[in-house]
Steps between C-alpha positions, in 0.01 A plus 500: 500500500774766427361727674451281829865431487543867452298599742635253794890594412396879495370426862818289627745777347327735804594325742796573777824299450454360854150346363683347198787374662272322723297367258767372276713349815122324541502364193863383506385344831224283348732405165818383722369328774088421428503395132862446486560637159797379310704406786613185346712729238597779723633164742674365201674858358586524902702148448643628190602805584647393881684131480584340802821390508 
């Protein structure tokens, strides 16, 4: 198994910047607005951290 995991971040760590941006702003897509992951906390620290008066 290590050496699948290995093996797969060797591969990613040749890739362009360009490539990994992209694939991380993908990702960031599909945990923000697909699954919506945590966005009841990061709503909440929002209300904390900005009042309304």
């Amino acid at each position: 198994m290590y050496y699948l995991v290995y093996g797969l971040m060797y591969l990613i760590s040749l890739l362009p910047f360009f490539i990994l941006y992209g694939i991380s702003d993908f990702f960031a897509f599909l945990l923000r607005r697909v699954i919506k992951y945590r966005r009841d906390v990061v709503l909440h620290n929002l209300k904390i951290a900005f009042p309304e008066d």
